[in-house]
PDB file of the backbone (N, CA, C, O) and the ligand in Angstrom, with CONECT records:
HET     ZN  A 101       1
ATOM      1  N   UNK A   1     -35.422  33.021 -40.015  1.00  0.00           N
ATOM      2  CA  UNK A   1     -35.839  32.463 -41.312  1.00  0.00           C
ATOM      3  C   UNK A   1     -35.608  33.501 -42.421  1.00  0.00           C
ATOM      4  O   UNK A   1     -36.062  34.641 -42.335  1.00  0.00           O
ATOM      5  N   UNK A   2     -35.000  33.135 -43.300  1.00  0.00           N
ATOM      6  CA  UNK A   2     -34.881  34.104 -44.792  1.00  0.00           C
ATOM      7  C   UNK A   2     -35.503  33.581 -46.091  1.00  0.00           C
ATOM      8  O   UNK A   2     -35.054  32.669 -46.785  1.00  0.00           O
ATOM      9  N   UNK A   3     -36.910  34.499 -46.369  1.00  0.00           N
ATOM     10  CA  UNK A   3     -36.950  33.788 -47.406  1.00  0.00           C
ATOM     11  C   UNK A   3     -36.572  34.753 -48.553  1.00  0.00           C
ATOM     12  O   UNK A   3     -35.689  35.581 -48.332  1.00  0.00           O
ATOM     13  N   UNK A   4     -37.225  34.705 -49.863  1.00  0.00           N
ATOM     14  CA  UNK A   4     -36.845  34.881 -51.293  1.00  0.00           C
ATOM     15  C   UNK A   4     -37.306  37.022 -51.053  1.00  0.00           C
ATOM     16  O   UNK A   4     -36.739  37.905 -51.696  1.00  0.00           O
ATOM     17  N   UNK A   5     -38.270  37.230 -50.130  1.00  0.00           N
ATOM     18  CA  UNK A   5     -38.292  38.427 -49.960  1.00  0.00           C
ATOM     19  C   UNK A   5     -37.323  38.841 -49.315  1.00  0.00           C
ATOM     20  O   UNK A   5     -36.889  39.836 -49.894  1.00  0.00           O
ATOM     21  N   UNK A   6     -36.602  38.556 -48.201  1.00  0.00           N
ATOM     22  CA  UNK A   6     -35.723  39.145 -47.248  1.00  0.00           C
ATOM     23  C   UNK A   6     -34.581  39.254 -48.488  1.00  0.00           C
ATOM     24  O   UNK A   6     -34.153  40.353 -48.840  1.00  0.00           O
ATOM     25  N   UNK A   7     -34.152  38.038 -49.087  1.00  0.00           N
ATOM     26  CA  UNK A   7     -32.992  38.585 -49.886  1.00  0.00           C
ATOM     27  C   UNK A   7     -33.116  39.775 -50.636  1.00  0.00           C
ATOM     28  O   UNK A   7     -32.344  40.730 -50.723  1.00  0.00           O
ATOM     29  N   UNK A   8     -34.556  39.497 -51.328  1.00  0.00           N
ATOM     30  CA  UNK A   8     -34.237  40.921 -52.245  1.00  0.00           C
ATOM     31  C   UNK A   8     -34.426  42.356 -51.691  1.00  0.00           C
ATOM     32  O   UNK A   8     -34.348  43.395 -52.348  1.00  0.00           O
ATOM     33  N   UNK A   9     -34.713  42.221 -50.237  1.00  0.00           N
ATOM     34  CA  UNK A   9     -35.138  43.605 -49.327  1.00  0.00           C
ATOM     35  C   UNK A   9     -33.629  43.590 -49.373  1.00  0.00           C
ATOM     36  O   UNK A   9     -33.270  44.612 -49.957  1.00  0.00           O
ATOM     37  N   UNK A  10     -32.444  42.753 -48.947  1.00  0.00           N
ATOM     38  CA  UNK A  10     -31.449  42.938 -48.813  1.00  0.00           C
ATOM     39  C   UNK A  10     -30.474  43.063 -49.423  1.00  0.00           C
ATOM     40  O   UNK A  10     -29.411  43.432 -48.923  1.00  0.00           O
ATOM     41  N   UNK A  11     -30.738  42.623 -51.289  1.00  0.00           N
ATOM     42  CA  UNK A  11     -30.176  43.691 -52.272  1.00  0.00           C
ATOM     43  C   UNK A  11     -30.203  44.549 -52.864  1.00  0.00           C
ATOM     44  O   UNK A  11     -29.624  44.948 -53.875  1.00  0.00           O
ATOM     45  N   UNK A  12     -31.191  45.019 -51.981  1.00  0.00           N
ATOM     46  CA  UNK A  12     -31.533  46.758 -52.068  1.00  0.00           C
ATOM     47  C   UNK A  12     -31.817  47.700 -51.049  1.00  0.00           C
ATOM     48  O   UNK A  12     -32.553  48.686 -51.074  1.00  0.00           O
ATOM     49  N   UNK A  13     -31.052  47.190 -50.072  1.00  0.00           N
ATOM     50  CA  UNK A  13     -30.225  47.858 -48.840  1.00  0.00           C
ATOM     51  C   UNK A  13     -29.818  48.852 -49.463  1.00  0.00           C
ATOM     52  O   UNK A  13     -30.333  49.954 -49.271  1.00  0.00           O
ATOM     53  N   UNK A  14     -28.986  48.700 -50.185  1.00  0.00           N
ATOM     54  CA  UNK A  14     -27.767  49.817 -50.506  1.00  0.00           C
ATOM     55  C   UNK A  14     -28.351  51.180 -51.199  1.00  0.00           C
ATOM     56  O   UNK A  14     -28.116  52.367 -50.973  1.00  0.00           O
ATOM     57  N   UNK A  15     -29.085  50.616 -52.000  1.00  0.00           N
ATOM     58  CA  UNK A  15     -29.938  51.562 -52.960  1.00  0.00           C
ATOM     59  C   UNK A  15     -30.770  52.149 -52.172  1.00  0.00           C
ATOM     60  O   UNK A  15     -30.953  53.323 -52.496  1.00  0.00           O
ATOM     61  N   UNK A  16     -31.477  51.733 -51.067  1.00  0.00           N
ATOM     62  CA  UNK A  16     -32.124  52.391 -50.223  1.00  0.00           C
ATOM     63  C   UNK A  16     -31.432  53.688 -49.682  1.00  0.00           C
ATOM     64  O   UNK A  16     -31.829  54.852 -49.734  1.00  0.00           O
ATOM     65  N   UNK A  17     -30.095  53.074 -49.060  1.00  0.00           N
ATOM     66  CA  UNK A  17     -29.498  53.711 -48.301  1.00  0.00           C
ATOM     67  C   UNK A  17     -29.062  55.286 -49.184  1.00  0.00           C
ATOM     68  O   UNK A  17     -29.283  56.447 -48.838  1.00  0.00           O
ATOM     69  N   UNK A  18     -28.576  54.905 -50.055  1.00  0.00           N
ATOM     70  CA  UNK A  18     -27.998  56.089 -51.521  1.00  0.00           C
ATOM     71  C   UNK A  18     -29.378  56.972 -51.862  1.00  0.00           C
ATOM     72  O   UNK A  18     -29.306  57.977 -52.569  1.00  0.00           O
ATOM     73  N   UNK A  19     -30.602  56.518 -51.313  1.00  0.00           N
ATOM     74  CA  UNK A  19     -31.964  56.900 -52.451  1.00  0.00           C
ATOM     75  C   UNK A  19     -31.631  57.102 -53.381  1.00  0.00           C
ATOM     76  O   UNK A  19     -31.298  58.228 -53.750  1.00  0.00           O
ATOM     77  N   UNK A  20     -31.604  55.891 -54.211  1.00  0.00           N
ATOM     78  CA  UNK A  20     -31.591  55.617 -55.114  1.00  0.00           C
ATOM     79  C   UNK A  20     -32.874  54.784 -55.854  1.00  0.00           C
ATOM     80  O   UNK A  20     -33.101  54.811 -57.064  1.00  0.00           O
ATOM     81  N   UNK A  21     -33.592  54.101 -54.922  1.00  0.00           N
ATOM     82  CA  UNK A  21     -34.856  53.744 -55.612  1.00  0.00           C
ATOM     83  C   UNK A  21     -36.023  54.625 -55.555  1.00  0.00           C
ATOM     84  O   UNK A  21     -36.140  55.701 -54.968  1.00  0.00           O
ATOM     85  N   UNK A  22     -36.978  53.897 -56.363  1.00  0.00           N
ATOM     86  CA  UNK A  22     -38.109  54.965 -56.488  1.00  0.00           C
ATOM     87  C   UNK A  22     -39.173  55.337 -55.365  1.00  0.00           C
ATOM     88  O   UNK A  22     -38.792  54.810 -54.320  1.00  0.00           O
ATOM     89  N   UNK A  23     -39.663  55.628 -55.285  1.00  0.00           N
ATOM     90  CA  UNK A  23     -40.598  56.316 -53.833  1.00  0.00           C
ATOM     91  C   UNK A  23     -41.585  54.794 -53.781  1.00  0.00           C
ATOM     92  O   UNK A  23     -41.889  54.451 -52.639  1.00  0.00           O
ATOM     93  N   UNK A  24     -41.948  54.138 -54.612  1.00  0.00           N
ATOM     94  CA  UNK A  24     -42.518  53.088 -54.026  1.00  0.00           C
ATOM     95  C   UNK A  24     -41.662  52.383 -53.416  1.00  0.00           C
ATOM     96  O   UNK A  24     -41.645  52.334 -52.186  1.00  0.00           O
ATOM     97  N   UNK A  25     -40.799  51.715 -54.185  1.00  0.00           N
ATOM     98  CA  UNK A  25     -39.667  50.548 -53.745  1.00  0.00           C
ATOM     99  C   UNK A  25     -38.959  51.148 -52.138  1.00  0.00           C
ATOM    100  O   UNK A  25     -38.396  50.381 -51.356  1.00  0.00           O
ATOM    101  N   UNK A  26     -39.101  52.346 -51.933  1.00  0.00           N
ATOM    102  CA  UNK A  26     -38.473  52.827 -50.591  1.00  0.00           C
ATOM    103  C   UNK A  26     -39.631  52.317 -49.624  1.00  0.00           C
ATOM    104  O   UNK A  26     -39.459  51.549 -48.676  1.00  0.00           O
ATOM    105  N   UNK A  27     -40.917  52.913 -50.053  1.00  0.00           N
ATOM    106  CA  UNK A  27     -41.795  52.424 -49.155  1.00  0.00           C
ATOM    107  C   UNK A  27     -41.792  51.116 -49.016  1.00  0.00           C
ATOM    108  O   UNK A  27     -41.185  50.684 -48.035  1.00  0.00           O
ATOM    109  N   UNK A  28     -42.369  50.262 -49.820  1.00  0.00           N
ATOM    110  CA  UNK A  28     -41.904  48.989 -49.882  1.00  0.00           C
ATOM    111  C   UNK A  28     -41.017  48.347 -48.883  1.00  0.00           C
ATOM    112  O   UNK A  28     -41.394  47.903 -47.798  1.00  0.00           O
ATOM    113  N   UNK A  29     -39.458  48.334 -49.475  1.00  0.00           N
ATOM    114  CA  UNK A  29     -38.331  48.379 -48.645  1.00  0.00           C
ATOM    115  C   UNK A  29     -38.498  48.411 -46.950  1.00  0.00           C
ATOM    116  O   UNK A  29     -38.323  47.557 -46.082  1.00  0.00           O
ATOM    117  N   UNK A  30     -38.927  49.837 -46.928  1.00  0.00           N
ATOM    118  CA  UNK A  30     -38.780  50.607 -45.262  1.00  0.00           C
ATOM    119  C   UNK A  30     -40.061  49.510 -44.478  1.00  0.00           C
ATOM    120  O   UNK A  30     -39.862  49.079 -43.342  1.00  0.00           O
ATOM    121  N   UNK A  31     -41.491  49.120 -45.348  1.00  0.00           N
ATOM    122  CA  UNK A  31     -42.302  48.386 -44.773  1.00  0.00           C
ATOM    123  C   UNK A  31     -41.805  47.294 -44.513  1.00  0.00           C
ATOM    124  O   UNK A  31     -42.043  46.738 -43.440  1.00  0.00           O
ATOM    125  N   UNK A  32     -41.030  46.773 -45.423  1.00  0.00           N
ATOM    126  CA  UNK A  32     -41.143  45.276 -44.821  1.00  0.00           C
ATOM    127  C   UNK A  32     -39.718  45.215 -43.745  1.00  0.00           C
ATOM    128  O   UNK A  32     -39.596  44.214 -43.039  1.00  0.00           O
ATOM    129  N   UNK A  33     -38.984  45.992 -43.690  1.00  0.00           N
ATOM    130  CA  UNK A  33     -37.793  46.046 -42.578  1.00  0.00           C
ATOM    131  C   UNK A  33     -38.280  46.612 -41.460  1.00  0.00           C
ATOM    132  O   UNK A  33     -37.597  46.742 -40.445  1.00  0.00           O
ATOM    133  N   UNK A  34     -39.575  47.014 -41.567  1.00  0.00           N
ATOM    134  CA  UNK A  34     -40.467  47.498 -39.960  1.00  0.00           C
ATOM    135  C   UNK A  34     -40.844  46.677 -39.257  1.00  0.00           C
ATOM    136  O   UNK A  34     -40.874  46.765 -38.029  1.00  0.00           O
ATOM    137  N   UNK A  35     -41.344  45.346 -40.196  1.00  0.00           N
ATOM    138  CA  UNK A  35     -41.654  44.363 -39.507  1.00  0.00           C
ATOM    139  C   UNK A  35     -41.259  43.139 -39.487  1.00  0.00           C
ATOM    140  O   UNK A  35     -41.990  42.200 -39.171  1.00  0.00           O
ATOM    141  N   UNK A  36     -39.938  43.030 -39.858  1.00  0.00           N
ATOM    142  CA  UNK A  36     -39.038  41.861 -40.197  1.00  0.00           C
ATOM    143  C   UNK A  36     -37.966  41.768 -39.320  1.00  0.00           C
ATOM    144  O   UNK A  36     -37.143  42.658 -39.536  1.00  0.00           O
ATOM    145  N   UNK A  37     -37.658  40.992 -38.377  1.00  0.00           N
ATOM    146  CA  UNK A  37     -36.802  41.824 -37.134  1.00  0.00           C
ATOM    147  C   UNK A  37     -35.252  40.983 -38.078  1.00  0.00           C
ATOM    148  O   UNK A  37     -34.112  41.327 -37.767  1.00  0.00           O
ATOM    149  N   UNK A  38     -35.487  39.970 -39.127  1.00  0.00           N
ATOM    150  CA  UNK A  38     -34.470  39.167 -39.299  1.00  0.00           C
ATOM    151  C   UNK A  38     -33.335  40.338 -40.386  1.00  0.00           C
ATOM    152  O   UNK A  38     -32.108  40.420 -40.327  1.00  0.00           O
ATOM    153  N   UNK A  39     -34.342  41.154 -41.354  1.00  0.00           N
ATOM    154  CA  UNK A  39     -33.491  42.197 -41.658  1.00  0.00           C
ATOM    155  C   UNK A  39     -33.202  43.173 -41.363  1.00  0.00           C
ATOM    156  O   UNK A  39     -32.683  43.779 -42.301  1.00  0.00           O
ATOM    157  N   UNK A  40     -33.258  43.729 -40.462  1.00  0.00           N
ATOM    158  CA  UNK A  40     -33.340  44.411 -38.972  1.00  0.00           C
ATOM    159  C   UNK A  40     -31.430  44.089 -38.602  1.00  0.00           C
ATOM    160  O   UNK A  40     -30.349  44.667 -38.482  1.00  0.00           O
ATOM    161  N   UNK A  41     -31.929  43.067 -38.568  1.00  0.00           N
ATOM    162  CA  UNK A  41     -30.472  42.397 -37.726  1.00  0.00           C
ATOM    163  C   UNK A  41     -29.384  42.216 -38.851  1.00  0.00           C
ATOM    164  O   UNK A  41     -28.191  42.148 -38.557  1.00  0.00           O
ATOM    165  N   UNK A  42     -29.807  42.145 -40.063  1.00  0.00           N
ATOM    166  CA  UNK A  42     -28.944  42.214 -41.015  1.00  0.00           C
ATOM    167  C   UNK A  42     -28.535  43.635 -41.480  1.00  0.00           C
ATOM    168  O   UNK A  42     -27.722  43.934 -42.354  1.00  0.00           O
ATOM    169  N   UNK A  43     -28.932  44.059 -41.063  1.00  0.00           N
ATOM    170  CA  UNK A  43     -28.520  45.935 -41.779  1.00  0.00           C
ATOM    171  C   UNK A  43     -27.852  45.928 -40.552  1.00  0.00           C
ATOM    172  O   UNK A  43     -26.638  45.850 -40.741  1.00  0.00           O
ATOM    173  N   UNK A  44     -28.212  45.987 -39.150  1.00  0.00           N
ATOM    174  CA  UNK A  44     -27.047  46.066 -37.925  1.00  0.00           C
ATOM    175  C   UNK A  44     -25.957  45.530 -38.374  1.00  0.00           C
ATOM    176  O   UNK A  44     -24.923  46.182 -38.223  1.00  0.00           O
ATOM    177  N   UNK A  45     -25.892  44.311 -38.991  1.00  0.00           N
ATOM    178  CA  UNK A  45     -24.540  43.862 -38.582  1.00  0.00           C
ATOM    179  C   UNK A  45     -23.827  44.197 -39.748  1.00  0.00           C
ATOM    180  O   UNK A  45     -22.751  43.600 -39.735  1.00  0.00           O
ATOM    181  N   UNK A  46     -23.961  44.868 -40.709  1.00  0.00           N
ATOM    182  CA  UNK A  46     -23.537  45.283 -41.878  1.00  0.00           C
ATOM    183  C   UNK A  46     -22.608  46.392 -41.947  1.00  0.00           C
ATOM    184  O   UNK A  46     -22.949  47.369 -42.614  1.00  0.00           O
ATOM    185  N   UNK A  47     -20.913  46.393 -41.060  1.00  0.00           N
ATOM    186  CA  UNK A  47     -20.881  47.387 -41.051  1.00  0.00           C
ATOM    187  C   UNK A  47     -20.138  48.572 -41.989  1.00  0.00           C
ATOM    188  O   UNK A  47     -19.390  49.513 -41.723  1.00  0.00           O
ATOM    189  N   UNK A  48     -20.703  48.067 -43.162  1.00  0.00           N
ATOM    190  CA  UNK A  48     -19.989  48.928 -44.312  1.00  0.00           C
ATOM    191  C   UNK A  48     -22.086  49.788 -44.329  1.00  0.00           C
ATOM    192  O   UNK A  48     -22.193  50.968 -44.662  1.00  0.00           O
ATOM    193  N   UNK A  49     -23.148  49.120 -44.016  1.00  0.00           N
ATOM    194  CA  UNK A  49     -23.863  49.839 -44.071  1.00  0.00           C
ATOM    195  C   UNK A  49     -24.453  50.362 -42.955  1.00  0.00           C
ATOM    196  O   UNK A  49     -25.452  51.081 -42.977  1.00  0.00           O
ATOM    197  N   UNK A  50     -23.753  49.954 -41.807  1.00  0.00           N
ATOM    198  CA  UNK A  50     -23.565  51.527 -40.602  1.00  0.00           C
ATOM    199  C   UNK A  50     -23.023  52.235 -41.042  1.00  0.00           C
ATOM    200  O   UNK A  50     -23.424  53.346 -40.695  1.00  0.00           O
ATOM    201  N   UNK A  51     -22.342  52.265 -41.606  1.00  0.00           N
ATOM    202  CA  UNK A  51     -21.144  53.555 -41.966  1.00  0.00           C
ATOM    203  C   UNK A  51     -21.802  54.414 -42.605  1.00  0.00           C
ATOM    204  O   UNK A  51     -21.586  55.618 -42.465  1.00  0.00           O
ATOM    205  N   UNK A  52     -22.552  54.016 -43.270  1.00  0.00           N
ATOM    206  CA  UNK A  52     -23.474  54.767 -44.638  1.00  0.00           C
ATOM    207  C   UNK A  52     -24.641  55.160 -43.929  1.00  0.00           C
ATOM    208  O   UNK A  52     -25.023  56.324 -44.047  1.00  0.00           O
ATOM    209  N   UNK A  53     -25.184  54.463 -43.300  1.00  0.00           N
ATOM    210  CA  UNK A  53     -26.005  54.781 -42.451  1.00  0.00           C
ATOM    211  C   UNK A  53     -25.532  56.456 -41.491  1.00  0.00           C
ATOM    212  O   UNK A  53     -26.036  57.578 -41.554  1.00  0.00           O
ATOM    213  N   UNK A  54     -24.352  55.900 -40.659  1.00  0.00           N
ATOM    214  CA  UNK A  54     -24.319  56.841 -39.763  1.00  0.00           C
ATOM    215  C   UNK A  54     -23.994  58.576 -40.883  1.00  0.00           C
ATOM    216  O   UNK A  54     -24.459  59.711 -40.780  1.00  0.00           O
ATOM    217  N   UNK A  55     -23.265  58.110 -41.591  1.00  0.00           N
ATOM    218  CA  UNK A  55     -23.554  59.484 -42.652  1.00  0.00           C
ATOM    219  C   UNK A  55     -24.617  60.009 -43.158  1.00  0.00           C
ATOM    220  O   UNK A  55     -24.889  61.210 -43.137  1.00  0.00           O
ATOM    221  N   UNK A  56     -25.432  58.919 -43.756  1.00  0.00           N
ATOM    222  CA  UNK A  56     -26.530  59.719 -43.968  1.00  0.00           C
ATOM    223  C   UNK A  56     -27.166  60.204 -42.765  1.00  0.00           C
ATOM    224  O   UNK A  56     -26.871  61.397 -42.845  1.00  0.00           O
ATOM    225  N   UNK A  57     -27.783  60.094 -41.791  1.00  0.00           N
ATOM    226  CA  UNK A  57     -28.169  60.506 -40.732  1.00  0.00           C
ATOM    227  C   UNK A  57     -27.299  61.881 -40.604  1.00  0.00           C
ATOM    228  O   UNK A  57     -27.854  62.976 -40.505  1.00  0.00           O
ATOM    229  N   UNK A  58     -25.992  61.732 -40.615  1.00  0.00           N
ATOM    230  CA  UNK A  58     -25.247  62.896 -39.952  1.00  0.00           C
ATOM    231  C   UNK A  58     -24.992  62.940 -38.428  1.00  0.00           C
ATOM    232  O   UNK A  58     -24.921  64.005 -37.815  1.00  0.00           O
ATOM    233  N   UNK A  59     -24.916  62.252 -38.100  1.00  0.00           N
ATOM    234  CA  UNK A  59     -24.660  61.744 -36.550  1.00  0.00           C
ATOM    235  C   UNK A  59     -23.677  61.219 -36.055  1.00  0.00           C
ATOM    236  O   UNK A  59     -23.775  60.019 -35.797  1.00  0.00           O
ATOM    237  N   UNK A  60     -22.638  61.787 -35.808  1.00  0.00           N
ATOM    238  CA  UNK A  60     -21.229  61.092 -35.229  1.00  0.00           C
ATOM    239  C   UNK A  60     -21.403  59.968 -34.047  1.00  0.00           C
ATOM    240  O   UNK A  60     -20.810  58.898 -33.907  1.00  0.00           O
ATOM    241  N   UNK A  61     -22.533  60.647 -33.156  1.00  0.00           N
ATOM    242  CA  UNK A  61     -22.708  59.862 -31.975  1.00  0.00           C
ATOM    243  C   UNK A  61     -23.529  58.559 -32.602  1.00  0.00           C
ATOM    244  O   UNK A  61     -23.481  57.537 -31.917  1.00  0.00           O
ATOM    245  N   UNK A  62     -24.049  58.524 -33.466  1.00  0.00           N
ATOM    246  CA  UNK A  62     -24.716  56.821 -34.040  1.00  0.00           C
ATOM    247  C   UNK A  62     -24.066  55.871 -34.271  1.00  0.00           C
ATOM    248  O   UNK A  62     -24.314  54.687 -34.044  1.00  0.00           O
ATOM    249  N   UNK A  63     -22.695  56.617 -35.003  1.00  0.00           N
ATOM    250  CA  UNK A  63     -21.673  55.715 -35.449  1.00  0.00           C
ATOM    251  C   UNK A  63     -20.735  54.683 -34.406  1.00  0.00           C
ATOM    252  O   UNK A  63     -20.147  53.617 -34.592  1.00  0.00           O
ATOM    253  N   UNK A  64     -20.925  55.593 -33.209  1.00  0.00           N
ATOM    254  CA  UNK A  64     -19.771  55.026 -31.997  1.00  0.00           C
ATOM    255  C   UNK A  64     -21.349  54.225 -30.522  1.00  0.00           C
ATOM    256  O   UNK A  64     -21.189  53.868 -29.354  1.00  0.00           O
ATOM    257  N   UNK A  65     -22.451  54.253 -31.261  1.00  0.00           N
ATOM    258  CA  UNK A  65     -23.568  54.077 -30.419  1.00  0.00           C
ATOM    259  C   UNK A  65     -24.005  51.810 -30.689  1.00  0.00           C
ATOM    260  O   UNK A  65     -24.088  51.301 -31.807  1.00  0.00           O
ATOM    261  N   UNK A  66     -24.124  51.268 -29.785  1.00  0.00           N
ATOM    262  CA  UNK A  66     -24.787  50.323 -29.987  1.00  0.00           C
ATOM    263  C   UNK A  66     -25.785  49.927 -30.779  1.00  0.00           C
ATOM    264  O   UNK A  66     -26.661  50.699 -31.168  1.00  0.00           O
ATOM    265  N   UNK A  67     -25.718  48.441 -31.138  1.00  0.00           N
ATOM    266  CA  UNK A  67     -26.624  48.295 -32.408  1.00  0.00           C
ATOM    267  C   UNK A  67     -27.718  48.783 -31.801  1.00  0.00           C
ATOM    268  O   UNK A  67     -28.051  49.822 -32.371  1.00  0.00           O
ATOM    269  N   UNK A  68     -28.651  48.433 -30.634  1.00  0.00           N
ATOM    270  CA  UNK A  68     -30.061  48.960 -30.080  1.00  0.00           C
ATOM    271  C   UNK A  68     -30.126  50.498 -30.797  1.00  0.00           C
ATOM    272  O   UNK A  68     -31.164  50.816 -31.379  1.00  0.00           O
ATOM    273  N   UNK A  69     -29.224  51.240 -30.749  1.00  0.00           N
ATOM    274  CA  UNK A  69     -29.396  52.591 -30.697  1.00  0.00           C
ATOM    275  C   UNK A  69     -29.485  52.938 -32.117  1.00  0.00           C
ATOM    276  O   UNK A  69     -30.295  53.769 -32.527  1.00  0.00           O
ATOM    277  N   UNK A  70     -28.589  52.257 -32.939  1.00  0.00           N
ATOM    278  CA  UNK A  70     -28.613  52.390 -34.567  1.00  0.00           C
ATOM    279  C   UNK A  70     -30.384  51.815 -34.958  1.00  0.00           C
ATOM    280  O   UNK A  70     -31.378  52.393 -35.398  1.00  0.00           O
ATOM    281  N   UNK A  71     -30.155  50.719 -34.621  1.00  0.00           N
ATOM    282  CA  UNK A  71     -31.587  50.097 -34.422  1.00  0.00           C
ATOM    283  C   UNK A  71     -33.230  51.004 -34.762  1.00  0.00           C
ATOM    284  O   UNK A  71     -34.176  50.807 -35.525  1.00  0.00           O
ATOM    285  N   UNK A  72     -32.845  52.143 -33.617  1.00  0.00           N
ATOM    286  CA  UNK A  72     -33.593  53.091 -33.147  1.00  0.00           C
ATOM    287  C   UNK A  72     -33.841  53.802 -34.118  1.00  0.00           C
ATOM    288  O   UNK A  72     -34.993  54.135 -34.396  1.00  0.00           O
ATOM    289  N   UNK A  73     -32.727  54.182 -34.852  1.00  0.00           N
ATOM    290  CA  UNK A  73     -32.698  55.647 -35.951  1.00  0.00           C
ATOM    291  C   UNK A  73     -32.985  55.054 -36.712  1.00  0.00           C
ATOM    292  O   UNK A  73     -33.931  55.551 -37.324  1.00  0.00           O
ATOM    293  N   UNK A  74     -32.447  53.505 -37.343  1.00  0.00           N
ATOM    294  CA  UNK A  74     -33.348  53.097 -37.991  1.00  0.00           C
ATOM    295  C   UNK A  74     -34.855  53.061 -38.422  1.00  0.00           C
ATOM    296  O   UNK A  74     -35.389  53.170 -39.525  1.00  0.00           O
ATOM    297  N   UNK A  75     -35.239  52.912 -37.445  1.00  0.00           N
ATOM    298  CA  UNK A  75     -36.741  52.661 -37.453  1.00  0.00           C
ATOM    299  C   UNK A  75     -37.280  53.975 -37.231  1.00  0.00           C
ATOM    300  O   UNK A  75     -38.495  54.167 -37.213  1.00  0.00           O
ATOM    301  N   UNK A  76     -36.223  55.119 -37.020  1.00  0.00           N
ATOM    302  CA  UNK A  76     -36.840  56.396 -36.959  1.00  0.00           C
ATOM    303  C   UNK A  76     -36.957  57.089 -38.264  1.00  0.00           C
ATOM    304  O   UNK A  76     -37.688  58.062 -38.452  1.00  0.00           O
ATOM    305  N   UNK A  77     -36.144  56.496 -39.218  1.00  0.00           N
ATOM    306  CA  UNK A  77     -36.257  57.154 -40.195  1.00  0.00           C
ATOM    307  C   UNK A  77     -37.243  56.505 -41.070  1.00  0.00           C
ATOM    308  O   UNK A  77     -37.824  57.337 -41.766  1.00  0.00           O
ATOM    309  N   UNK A  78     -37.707  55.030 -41.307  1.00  0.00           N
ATOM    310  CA  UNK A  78     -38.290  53.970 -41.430  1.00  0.00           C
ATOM    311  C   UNK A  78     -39.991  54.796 -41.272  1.00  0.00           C
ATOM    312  O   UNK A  78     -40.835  54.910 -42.161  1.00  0.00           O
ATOM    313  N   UNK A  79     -40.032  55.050 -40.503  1.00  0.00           N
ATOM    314  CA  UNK A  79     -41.517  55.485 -39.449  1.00  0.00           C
ATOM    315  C   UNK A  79     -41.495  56.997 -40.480  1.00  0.00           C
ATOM    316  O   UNK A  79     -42.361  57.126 -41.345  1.00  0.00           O
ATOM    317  N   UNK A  80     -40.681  57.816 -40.322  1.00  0.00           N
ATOM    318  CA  UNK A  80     -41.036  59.220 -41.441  1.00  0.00           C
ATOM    319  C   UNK A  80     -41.271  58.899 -42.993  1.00  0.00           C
ATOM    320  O   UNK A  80     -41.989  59.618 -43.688  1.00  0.00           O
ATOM    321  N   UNK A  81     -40.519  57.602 -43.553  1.00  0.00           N
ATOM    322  CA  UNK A  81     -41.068  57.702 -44.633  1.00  0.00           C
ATOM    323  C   UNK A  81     -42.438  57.011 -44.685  1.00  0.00           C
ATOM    324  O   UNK A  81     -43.337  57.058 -45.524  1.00  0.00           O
ATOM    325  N   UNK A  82     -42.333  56.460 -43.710  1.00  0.00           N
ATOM    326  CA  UNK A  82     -43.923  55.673 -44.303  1.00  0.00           C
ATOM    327  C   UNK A  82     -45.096  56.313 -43.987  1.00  0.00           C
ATOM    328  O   UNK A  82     -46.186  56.136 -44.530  1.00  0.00           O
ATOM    329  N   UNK A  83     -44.684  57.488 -42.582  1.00  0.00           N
ATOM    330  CA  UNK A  83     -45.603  58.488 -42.312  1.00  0.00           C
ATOM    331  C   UNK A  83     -46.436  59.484 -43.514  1.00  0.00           C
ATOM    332  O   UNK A  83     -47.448  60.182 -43.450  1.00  0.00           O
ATOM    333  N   UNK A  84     -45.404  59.143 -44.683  1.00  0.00           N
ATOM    334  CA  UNK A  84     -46.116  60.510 -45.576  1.00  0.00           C
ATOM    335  C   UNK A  84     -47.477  59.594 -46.637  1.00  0.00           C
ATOM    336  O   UNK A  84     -48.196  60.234 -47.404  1.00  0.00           O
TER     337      UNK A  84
HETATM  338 ZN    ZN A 101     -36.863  40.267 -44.065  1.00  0.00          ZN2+
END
């Protein structure tokens, strides 16, 4: 199901990805893709934003790794910002 939130979590994927938004809107963002498995699955299959992904991370092995595993770092990085 997609509603009127998932889109706009998902036109600001990118901006996430760049940090480019502000420290709320990240939190924001990172919360509701923690518990939304539908944009979850939309950043996986995005793969102009694996790519960006696997750079920012810095991880060669993410880039050539299964969605589960991207998945993972996802939500690993997801989990540190919301930790603070
Ligand atoms: Zn969503």
């Amino acid at each position: 199901m997609t509603d009127n939130l998932c889109q706009d979590v998902r036109n600001q994927v990118m901006f996430y990805i760049d940090n480019e938004l502000s420290e709320d809107k990240r939190i924001w963002l990172a919360g509701h893709i923690n518990k939304c498995a539908d944009c979850q699955e939309y950043i996986c299959h995005e793969q102009d934003l694996k790519t960006k992904i696997c750079e920012k991370l810095k991880d060669n092995y993410i880039c050539r790794c299964d969605v589960q595993r991207l998945k993972e770092s996802i939500k690993g990085k997801i989990n540190e910002i919301l930790s603070f």
